[in-house]
N, C-alpha and C positions, 0 to 999 in steps of 0.2 A: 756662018752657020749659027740658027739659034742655040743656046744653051737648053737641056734639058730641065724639065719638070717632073718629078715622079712623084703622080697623083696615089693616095692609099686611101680606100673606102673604107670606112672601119665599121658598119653597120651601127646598131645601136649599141653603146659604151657607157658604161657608168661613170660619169665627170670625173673620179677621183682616178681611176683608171686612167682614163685620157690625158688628166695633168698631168701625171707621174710618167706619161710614153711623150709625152712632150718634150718635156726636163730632160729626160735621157737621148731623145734625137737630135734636142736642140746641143748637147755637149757634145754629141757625135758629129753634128755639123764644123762644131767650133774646133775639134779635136782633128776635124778635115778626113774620119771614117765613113763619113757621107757624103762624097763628091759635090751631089747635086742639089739643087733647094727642092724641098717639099711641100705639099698640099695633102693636109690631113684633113678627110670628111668625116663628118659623125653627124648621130644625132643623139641627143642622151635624155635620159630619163628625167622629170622633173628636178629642179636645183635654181640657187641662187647661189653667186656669185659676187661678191667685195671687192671691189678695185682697190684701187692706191689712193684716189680721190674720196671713196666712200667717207659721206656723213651720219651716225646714227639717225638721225630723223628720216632716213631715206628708205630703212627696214620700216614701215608703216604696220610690218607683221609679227606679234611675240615670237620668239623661235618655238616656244611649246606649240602653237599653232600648226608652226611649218610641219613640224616632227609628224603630229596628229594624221595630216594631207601626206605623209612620206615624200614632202621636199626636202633634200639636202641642203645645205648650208656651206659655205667656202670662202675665206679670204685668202685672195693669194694676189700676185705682185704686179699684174697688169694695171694699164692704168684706165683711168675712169671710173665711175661709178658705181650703184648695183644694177644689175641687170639678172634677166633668167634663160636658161637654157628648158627645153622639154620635145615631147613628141610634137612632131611636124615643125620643127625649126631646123634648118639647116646649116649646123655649125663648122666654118673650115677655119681650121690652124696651119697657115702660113708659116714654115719657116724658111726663112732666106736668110741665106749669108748678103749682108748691104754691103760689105766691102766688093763684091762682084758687081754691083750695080750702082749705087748711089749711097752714101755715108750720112744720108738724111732723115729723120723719121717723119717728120712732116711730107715730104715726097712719100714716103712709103705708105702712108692711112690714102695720099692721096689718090694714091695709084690704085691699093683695094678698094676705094670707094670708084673709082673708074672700073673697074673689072666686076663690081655689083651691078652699078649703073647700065652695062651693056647687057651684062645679063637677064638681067629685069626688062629690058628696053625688048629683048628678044623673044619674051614670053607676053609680050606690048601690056608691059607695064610700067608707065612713064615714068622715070627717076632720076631725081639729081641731090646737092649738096645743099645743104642749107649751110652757109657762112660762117654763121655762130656757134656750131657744134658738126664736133666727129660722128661719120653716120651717113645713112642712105633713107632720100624721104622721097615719099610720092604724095600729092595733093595735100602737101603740108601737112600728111601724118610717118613717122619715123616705122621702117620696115625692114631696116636692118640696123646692127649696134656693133661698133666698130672697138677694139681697145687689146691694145698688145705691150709685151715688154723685149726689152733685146737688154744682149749681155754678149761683148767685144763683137758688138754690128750682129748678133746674129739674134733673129725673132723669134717669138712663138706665144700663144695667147692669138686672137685673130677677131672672127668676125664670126655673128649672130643673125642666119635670113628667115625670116619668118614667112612659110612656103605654107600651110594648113596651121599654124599655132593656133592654139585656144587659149587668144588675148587676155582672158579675164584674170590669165595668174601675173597679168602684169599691176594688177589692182594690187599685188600683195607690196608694191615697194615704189617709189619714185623713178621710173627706167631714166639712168644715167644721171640719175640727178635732174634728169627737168623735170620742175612743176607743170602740171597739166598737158603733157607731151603726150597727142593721139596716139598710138599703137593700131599698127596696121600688120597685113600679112596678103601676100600675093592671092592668094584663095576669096579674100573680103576685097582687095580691089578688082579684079577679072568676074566675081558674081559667079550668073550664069554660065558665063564663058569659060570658069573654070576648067583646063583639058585633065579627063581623067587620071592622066598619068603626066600630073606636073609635077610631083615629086623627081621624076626621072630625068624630067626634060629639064629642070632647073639645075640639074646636078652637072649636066652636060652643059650648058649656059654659061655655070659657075668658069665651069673647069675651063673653056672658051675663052671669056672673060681676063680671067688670069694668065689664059697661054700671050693672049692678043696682044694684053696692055705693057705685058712683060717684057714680050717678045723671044715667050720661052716656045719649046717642044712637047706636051705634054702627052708624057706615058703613063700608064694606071700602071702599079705595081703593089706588090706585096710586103708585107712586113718579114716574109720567109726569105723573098728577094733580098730586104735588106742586109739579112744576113747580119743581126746584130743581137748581142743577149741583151734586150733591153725591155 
């Protein structure tokens, strides 16, 4: 029997908010008051984010700037680059115990870059791996941004899919460190064909995706279900 997945929709969240229900799920996973591995969705308000990799030259934007535009600002412990989060990107935080499955973090980006890739492929928008970097590309421009941390196997930090984003705040930094790396987003590759309601249908995609490659159960659940003060 597959193992379960308990999907939480978290609607629109304010990134500082989201880390900190991270932190506390991801110790609830470790501490083993959370049975099952999770799938957190959001979308959150504009922000930038610092990985473990971040170089100063990659903020290309004063922070007094950011402040001006009410973007946030964050360094925190994932790895990779800088990257942004904002309205019409679709952010999931994976967390998994890998001792349940595989003790690898390379297998682990690789497997969510599979469970993107299907999902993109479902709303026929062609995507695969480019070799040289973590991450999900279509026609050689990058469409989603991959970067996580674990602590005794267990994850959390996840992935970044750009479903309607408005690319131009990715002008504000170097996304993950690559120079002149296209920026794309499901909306700009489909055009026309855009379906009105691909926000919804991607979130089912996603959630697919992750059940498929995992080879998990996925149930949409509640943070009340969880039953935790976190």
């Amino acid at each position: 029997m597959s193992a379960e997945l308990a999907v939480v929709g978290l609607g629109r969240m304010p990134y500082g908010q989201a880390l900190q229900l991270q932190r506390a799920l991801a110790q609830a996973r470790i501490d083993r008051s959370i049975p099952n591995d999770l799938l957190l969705l959001v979308e959150h308000p504009p922000v930038i984010t610092l990985g473990r990799s971040f170089k100063a030259d990659h903020l290309s934007t004063p922070t007094h700037v950011l402040e001006t535009r009410g973007i946030e600002l964050f360094e925190i412990e994932r790895g990779g680059d800088a990257t942004f989060h904002g309205p019409g990107q679709l952010v999931g935080y994976p967390i998994y115990d890998l001792s349940e499955h595989r003790k690898d973090l390379h297998w682990f980006l690789r497997q969510i870059e599979e469970s993107l890739i299907q999902a993109l492929t479902t709303l026929g928008v062609p995507a695969q791996r480019d070799s040289r970097y973590t991450g999900v590309w279509t026609r050689n421009r990058k469409i989603a941004s991959i970067g996580i941390h674990v602590k005794q196997w267990v994850t959390w930090h996840g992935f970044a899919l750009n479903v309607t984003t408005d690319l131009s705040y990715f002008d504000l930094i170097v996304p993950c460190g690559i120079p002149e790396v296209a920026m794309t987003s499901v909306s700009r590759e489909l055009g026309e064909q855009t379906p009105r309601d691909v926000w919804a249908r991607m979130l089912d995609s996603v959630v697919l995706g992750f059940a498929e490659v995992f080879d998990q159960q996925a149930r949409a659940t509640t943070m009340e279900e969880l039953n935790l003060a976190v």
